[in-house]
LUMPA-162853 format. One record per atom (N, C-alpha, C): x, y, z; residue in three letters; atom name; residue number from 0. Coordinates in steps of 0.05 Angstrom, whole numbers, plus 5000, padded with zeros to 4 digits. Each point is the difference from the previous one (the first is absolute). Layout:
BEGIN
DORO    u    v    w code site pos
DORO    X    Y    Z  ALA   CA NUM
...
END
This chain:
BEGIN
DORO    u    v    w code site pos
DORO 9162 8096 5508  UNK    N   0
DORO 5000 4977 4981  UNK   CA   0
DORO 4976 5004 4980  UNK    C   0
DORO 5006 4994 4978  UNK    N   1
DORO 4972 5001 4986  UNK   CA   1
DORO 4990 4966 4996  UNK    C   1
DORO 4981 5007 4986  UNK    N   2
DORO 4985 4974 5001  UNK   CA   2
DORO 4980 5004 4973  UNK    C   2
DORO 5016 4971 4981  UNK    N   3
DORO 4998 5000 4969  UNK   CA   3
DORO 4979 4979 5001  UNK    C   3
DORO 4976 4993 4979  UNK    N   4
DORO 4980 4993 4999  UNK   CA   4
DORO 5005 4982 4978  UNK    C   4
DORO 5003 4979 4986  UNK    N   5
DORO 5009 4986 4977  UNK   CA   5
DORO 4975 4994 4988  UNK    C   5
DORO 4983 5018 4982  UNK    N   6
DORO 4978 4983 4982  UNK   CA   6
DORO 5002 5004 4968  UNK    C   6
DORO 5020 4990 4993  UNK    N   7
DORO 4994 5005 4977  UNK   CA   7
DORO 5001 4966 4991  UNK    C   7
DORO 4993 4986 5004  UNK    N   8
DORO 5003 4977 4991  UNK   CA   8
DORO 4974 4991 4980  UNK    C   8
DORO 5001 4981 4977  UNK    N   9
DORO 4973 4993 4991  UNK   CA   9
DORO 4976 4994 4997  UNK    C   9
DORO 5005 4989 5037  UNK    N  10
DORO 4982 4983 5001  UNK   CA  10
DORO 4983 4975 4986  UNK    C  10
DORO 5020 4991 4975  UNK    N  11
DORO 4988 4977 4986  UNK   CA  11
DORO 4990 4982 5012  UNK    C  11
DORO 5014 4991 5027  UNK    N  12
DORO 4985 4975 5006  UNK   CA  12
DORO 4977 4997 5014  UNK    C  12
DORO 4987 5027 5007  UNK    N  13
DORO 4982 5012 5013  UNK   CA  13
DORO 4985 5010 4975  UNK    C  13
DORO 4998 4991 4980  UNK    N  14
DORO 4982 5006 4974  UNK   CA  14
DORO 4994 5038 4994  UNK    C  14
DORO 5026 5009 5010  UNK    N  15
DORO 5010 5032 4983  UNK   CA  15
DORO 4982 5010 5016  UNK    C  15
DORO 4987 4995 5043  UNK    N  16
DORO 4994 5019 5007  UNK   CA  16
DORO 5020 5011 5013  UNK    C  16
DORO 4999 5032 5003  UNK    N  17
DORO 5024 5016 5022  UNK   CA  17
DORO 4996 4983 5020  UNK    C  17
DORO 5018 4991 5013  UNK    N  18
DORO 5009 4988 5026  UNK   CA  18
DORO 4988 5020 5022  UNK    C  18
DORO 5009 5020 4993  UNK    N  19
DORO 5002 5028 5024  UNK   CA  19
DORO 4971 5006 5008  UNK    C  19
DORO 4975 5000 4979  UNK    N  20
DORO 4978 5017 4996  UNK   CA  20
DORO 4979 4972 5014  UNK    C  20
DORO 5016 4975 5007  UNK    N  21
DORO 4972 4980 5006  UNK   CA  21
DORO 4996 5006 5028  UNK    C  21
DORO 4981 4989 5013  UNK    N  22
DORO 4991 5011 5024  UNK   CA  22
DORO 5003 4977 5024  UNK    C  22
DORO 5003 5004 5023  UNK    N  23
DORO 5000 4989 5023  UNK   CA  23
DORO 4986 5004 5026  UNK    C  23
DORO 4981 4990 5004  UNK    N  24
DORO 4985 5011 5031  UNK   CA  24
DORO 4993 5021 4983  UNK    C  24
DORO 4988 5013 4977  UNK    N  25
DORO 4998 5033 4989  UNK   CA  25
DORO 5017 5019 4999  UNK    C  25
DORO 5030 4994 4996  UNK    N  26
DORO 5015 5021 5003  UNK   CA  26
DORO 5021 4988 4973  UNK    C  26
DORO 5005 5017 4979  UNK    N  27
DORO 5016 4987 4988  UNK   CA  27
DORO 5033 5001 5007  UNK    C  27
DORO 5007 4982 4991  UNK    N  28
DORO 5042 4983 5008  UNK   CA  28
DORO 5002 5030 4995  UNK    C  28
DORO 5002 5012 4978  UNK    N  29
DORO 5023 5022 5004  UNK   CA  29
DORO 4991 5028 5021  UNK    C  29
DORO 4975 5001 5007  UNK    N  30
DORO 4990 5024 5012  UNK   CA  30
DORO 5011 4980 5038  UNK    C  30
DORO 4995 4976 4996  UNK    N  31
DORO 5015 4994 5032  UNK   CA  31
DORO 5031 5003 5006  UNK    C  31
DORO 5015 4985 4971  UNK    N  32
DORO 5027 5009 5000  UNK   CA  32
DORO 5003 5031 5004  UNK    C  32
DORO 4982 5019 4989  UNK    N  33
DORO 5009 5029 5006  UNK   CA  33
DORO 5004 5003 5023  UNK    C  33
DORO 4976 4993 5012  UNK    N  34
DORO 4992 5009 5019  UNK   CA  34
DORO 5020 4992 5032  UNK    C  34
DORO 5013 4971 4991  UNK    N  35
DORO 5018 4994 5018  UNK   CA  35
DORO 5022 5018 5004  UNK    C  35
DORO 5008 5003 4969  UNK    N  36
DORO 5023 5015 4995  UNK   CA  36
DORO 5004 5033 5013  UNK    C  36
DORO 4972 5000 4996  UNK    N  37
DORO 5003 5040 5010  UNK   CA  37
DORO 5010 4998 5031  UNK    C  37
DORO 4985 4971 5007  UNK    N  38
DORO 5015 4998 5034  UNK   CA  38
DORO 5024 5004 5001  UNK    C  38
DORO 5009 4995 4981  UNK    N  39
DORO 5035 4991 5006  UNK   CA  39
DORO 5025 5019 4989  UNK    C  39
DORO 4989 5010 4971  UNK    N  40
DORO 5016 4998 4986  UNK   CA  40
DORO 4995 5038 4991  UNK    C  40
DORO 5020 5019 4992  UNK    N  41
DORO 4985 5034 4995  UNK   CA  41
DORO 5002 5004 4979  UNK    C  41
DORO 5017 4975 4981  UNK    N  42
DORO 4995 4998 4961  UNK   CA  42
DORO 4997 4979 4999  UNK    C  42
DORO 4968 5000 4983  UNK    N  43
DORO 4995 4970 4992  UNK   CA  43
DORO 5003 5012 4960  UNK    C  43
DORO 5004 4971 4989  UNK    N  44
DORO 5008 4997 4976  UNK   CA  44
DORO 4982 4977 4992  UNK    C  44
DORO 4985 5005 4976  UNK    N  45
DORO 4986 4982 4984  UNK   CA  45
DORO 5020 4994 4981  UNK    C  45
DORO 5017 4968 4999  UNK    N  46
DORO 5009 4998 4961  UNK   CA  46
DORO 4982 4979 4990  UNK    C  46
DORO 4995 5011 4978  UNK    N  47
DORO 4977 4993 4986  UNK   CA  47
DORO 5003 4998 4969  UNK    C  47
DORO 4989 4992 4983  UNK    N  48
DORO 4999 4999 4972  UNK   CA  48
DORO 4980 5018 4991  UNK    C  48
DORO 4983 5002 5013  UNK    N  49
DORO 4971 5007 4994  UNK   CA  49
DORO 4992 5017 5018  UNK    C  49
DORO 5014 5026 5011  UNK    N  50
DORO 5006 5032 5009  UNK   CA  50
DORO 4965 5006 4998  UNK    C  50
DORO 4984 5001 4982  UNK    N  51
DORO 4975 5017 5002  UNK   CA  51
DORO 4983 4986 5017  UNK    C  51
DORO 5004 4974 5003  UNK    N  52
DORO 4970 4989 5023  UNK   CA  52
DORO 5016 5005 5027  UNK    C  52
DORO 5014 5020 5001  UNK    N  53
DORO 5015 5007 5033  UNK   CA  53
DORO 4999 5035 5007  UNK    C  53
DORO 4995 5001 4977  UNK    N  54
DORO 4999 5039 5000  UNK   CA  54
DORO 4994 5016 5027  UNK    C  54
DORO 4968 4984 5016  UNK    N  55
DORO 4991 5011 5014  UNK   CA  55
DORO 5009 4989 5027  UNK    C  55
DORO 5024 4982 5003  UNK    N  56
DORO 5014 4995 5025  UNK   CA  56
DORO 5022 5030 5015  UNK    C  56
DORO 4994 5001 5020  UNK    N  57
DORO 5019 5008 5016  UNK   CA  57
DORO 5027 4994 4993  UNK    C  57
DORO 5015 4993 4983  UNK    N  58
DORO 5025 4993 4998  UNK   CA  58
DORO 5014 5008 4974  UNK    C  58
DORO 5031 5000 4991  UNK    N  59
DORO 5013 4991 4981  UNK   CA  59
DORO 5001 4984 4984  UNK    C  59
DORO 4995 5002 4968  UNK    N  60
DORO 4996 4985 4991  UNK   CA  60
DORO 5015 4998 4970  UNK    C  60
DORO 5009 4977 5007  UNK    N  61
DORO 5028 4991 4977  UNK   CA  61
DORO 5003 4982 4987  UNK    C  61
DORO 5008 4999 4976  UNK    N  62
DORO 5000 4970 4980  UNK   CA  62
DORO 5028 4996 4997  UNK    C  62
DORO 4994 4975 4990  UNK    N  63
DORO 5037 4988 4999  UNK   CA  63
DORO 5008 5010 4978  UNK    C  63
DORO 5031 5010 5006  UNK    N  64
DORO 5017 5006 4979  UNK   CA  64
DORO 5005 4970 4984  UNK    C  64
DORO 5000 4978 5011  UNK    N  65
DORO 5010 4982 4983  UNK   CA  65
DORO 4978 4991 4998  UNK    C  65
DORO 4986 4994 4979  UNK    N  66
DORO 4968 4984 5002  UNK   CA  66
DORO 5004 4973 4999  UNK    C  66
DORO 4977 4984 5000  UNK    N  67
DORO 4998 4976 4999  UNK   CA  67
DORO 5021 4982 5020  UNK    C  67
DORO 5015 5005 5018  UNK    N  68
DORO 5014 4991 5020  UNK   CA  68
DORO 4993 4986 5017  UNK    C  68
DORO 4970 5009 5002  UNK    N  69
DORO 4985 4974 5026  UNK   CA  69
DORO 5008 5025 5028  UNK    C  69
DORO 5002 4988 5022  UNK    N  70
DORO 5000 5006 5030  UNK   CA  70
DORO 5027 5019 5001  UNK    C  70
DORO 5022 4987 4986  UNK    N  71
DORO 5024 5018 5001  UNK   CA  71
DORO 5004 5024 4992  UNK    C  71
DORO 4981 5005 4975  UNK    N  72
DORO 5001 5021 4986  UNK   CA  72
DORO 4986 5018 5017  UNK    C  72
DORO 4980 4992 5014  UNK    N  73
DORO 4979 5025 5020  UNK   CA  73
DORO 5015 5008 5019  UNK    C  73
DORO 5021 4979 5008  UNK    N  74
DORO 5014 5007 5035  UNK   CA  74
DORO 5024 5019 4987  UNK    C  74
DORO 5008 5005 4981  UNK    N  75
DORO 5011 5014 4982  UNK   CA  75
DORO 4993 5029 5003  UNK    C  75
DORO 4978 5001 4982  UNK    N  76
DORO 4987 5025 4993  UNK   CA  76
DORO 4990 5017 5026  UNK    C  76
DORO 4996 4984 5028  UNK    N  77
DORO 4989 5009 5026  UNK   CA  77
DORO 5025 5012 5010  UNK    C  77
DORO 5026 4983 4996  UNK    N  78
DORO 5020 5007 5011  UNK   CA  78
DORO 5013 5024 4993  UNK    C  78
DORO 5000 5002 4977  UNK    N  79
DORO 5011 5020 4977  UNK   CA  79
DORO 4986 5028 5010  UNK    C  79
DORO 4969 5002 5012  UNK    N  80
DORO 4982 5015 5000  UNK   CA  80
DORO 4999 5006 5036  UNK    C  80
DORO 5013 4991 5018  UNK    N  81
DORO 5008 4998 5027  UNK   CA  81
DORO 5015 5023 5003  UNK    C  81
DORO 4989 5017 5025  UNK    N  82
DORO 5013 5016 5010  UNK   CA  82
DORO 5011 4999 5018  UNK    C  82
DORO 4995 4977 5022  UNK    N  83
DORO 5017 4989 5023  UNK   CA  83
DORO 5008 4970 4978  UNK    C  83
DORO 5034 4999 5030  UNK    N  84
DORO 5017 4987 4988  UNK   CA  84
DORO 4990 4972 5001  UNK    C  84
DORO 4973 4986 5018  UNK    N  85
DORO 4994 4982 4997  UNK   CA  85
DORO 4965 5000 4989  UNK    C  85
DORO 5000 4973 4996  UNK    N  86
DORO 4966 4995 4992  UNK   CA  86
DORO 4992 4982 5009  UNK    C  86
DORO 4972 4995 5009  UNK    N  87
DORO 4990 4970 5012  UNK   CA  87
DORO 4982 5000 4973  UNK    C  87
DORO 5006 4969 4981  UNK    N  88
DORO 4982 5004 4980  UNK   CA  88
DORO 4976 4970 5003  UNK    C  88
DORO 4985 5003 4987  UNK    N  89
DORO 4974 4973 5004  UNK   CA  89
DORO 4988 5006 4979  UNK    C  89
DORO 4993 4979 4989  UNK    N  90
DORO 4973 4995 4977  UNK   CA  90
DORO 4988 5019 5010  UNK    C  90
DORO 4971 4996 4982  UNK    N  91
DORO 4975 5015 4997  UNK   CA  91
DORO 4983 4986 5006  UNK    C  91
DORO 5007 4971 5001  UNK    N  92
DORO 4977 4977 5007  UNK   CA  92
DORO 5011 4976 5021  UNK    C  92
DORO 5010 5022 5024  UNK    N  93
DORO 5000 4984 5022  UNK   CA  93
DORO 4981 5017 5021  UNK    C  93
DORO 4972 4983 5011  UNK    N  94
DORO 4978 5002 5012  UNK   CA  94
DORO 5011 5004 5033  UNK    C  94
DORO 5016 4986 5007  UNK    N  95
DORO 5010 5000 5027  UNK   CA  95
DORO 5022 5010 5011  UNK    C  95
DORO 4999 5022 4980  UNK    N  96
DORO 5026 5018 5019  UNK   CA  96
DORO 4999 5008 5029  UNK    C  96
DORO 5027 4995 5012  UNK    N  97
DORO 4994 5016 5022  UNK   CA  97
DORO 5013 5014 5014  UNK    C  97
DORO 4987 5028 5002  UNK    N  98
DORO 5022 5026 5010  UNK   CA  98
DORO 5010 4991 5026  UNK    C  98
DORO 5000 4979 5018  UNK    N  99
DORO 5022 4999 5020  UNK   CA  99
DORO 5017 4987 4992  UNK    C  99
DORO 5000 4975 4983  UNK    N 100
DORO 5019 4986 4989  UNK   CA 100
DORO 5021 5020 4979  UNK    C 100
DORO 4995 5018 4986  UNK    N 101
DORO 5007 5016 4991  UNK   CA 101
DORO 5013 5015 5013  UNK    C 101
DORO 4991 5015 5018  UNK    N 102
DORO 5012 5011 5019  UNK   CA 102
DORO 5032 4989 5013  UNK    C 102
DORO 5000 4971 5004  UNK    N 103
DORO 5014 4991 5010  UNK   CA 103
DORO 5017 4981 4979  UNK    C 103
DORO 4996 5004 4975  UNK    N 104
DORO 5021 4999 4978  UNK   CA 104
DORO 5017 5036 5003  UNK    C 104
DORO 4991 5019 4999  UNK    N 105
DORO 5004 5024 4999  UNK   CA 105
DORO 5025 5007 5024  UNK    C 105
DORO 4991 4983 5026  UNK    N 106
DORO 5017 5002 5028  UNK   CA 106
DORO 5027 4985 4993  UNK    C 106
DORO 4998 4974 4988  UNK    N 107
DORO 5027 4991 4989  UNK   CA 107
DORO 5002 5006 4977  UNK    C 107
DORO 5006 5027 4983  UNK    N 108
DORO 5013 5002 4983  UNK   CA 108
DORO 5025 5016 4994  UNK    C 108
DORO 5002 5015 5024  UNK    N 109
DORO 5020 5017 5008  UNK   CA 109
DORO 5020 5013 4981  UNK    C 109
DORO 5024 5002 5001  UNK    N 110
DORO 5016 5011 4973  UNK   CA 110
DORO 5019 4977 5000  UNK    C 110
DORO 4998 4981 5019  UNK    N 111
DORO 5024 4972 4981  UNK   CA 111
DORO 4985 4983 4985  UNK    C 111
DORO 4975 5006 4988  UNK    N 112
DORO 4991 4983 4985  UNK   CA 112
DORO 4993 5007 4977  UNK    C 112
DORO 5003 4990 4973  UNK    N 113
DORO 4988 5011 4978  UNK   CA 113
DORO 4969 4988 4987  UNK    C 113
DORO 4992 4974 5017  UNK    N 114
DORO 4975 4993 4996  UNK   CA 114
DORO 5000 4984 5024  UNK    C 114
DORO 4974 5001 5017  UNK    N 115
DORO 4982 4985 5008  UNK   CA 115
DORO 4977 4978 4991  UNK    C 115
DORO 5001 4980 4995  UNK    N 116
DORO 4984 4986 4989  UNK   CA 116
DORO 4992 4973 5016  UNK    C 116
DORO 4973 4995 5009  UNK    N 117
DORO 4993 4977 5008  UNK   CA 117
DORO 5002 4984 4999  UNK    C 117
DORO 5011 4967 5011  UNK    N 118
DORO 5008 4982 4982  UNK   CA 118
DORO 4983 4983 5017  UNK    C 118
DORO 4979 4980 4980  UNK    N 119
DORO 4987 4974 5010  UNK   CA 119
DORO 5003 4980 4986  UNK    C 119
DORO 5017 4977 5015  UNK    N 120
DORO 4993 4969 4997  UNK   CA 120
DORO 5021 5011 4971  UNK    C 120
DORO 5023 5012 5002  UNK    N 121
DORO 5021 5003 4979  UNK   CA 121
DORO 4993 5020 4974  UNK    C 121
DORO 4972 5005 5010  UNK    N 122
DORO 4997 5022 4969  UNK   CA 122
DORO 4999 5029 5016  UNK    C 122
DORO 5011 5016 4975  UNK    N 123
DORO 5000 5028 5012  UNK   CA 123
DORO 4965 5014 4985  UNK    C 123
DORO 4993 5014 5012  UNK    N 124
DORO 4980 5014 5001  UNK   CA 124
DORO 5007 5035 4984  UNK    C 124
DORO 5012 4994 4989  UNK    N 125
DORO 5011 5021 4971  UNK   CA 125
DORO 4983 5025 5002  UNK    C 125
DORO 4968 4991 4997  UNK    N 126
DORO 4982 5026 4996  UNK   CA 126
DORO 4984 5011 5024  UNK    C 126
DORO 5021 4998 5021  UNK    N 127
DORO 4993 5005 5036  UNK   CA 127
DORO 5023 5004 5009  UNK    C 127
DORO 5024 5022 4988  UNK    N 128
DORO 5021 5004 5013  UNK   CA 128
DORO 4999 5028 4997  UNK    C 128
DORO 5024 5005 5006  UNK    N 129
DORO 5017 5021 5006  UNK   CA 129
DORO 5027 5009 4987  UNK    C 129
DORO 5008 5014 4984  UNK    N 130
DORO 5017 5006 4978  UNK   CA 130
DORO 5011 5027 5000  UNK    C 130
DORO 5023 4998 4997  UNK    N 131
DORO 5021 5035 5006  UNK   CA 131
DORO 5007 5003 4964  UNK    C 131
DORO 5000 5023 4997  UNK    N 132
DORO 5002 5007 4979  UNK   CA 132
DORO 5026 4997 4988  UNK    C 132
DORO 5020 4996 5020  UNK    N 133
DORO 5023 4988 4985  UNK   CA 133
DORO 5005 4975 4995  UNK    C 133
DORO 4962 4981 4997  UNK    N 134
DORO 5001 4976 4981  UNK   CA 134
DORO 5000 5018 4968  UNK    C 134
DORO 4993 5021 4995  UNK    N 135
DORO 4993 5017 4977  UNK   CA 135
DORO 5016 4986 4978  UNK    C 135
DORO 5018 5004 4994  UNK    N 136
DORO 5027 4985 4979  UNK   CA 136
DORO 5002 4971 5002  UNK    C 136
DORO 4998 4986 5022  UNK    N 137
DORO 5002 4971 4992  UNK   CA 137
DORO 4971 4998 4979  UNK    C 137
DORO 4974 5009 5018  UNK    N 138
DORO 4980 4995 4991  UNK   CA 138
DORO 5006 5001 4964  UNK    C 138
DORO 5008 5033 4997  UNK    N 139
DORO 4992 5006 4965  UNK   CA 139
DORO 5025 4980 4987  UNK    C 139
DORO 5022 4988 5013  UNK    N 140
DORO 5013 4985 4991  UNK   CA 140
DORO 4992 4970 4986  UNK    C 140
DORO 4983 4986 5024  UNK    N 141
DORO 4978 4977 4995  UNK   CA 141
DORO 4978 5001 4987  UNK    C 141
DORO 4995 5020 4995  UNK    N 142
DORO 4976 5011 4979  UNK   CA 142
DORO 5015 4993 4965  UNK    C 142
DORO 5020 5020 5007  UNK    N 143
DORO 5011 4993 4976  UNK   CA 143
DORO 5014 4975 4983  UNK    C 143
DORO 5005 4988 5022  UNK    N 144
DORO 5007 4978 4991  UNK   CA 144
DORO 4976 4965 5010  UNK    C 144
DORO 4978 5015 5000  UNK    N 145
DORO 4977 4982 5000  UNK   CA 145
DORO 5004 4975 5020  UNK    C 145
DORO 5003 5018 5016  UNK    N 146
DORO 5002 4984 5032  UNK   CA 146
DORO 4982 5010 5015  UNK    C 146
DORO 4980 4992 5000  UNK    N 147
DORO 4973 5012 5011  UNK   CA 147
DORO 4991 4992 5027  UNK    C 147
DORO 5020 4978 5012  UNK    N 148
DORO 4985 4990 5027  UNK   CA 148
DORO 5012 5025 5017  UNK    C 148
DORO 4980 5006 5010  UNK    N 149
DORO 5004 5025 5029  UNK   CA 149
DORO 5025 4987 5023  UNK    C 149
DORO 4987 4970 4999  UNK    N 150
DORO 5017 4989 5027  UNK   CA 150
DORO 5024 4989 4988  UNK    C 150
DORO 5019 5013 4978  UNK    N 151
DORO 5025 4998 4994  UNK   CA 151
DORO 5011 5030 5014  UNK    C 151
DORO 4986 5021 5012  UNK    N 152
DORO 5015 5023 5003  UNK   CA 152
DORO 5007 4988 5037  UNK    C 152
DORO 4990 4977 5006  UNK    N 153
DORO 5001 5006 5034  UNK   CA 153
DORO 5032 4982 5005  UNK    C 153
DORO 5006 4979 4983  UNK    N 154
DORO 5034 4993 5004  UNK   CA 154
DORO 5014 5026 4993  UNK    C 154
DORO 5000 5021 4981  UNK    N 155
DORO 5013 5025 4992  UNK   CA 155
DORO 5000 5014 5029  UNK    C 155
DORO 4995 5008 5014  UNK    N 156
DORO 4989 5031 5018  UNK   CA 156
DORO 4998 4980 5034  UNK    C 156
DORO 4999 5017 5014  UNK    N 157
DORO 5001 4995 5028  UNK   CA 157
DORO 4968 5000 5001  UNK    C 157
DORO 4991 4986 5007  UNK    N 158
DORO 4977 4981 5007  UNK   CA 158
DORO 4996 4987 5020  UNK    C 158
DORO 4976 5008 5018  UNK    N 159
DORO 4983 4997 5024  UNK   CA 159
DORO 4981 4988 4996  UNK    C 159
DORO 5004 4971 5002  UNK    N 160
DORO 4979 4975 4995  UNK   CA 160
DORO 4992 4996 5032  UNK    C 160
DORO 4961 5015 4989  UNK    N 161
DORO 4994 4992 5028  UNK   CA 161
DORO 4980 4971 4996  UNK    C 161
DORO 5011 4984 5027  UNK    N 162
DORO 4993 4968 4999  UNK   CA 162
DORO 4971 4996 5002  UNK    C 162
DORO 4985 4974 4997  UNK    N 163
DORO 4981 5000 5009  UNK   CA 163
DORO 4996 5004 5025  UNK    C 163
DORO 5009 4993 5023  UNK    N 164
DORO 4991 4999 5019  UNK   CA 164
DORO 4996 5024 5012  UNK    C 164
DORO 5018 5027 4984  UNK    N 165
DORO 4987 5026 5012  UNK   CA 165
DORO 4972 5008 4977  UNK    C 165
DORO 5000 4987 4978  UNK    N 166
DORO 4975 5007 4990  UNK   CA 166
DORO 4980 4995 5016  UNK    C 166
DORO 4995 4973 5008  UNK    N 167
DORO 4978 4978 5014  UNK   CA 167
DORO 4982 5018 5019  UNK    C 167
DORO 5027 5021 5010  UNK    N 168
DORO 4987 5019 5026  UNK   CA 168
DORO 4977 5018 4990  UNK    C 168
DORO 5010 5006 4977  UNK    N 169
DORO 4974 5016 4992  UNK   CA 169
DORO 4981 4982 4976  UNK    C 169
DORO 5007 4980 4999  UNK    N 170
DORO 4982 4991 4976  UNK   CA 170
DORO 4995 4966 5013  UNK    C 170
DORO 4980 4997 5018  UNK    N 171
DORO 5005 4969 5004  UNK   CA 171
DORO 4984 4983 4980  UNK    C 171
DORO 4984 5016 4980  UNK    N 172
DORO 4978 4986 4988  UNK   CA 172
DORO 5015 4996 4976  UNK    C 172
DORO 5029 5006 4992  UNK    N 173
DORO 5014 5002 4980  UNK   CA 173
DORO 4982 5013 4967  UNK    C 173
DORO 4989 5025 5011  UNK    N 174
DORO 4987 5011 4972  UNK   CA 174
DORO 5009 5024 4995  UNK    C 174
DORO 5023 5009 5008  UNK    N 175
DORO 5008 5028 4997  UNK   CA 175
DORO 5013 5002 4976  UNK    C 175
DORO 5016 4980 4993  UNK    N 176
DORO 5008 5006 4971  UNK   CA 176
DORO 4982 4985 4968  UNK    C 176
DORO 4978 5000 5014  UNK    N 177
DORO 4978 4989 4986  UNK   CA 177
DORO 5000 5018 4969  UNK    C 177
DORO 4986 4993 4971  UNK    N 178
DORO 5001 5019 4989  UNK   CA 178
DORO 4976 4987 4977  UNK    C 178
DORO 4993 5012 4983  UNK    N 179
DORO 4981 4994 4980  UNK   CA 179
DORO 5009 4998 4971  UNK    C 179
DORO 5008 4971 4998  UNK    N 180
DORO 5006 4998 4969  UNK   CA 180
DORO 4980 4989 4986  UNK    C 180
DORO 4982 4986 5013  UNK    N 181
DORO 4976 4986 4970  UNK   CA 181
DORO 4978 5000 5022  UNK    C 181
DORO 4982 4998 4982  UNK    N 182
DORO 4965 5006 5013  UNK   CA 182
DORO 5004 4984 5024  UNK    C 182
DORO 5008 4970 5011  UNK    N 183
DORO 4999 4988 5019  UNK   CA 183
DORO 5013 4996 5027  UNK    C 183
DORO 5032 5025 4990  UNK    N 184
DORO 5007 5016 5031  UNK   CA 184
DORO 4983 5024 5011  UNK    C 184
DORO 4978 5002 4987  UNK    N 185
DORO 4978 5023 5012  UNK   CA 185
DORO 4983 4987 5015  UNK    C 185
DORO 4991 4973 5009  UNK    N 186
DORO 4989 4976 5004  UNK   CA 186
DORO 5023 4991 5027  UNK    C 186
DORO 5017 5014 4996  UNK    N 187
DORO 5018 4983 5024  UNK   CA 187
DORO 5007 5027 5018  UNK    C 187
DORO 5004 5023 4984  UNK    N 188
DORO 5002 5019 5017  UNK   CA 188
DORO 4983 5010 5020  UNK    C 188
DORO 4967 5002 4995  UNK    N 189
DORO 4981 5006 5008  UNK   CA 189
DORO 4991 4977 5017  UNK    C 189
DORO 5018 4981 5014  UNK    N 190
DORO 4989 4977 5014  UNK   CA 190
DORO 4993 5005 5025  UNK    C 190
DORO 4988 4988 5018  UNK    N 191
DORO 4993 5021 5028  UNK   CA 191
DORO 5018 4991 5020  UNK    C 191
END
């Protein structure tokens, strides 16, 4: 499986800093995301906008064919750039990943599913799943026709909505799909 890294986003509401490059306990989001990933994953994939502040990563690194797309367009360009037939993809600025929970998205994904995706309290968790490359064509299809929500591909495709209550097992503090959009989820992520 490979495992795609999604940072190319603005970060405007975070006042235009890289999401990826801020730091936690001293380690920055994307050097921990690597670092989870090498556990798991034998191609990791950066999609990114901004390819040179990644140069010196261990990884692949790819920009969207369709720009300006938002989240869809990266899970795109990762996919497109995938050498196994599936991907586990996640932001760049989720602090609480975790390689067993991962792991055990990875155990139910088998070959009757075309996505695995988390589902809490009715929302799907879009940028913490799992995606087979034969979403490839719906994806560039919804691109094109400026349908950008990710969680319109999971009614399309055989989809493995895992519930809360198997999340809970590995996440009881509910911060795993935590993520950093404005200076004051850095304030909530870092809570003790």
């Amino acid at each position: 499986m490979t495992g795609i890294i999604l940072a190319g986003g603005r970060a405007n509401r975070m006042g235009g800093i890289n999401k990826a490059f801020i730091e936690i306990d001293g380690e920055r989001l994307i050097d921990r995301t690597v670092r989870v990933y090498r556990a798991l994953f034998g191609e990791i994939i950066i999609s990114t906008n901004s390819p040179l502040e990644y140069l010196g990563f261990d990884a692949r690194i790819v920009t969207d064919i369709y720009k300006g797309k938002g989240p869809l367009g990266g899970i795109h360009a990762g996919l497109l750039h995938a050498t196994c037939e599936l991907a586990f993809v996640s932001a760049c600025d989720m602090p609480h990943l975790s390689e067993g929970f991962i792991r055990y998205m990875i155990e139910r994904a088998g070959r009757e599913h075309d996505i695995v995706v988390p589902v809490i309290e009715g929302r799907y968790e879009a940028l913490h799943a799992i995606y087979s490359r034969k979403c490839l064509p719906v994806v560039e299809s919804q691109i094109e026709r400026g349908e950008l929500k990710v969680s319109h591909l999971f009614k399309k495709f055989k989809t493995r909505e895992i519930p809360g209550d198997e999340i809970r097992r590995f996440d009881p503090e509910r911060r795993l799909f935590s993520n950093l959009n404005r200076p004051d989820d850095l304030k909530e992520v870092i809570r003790p």
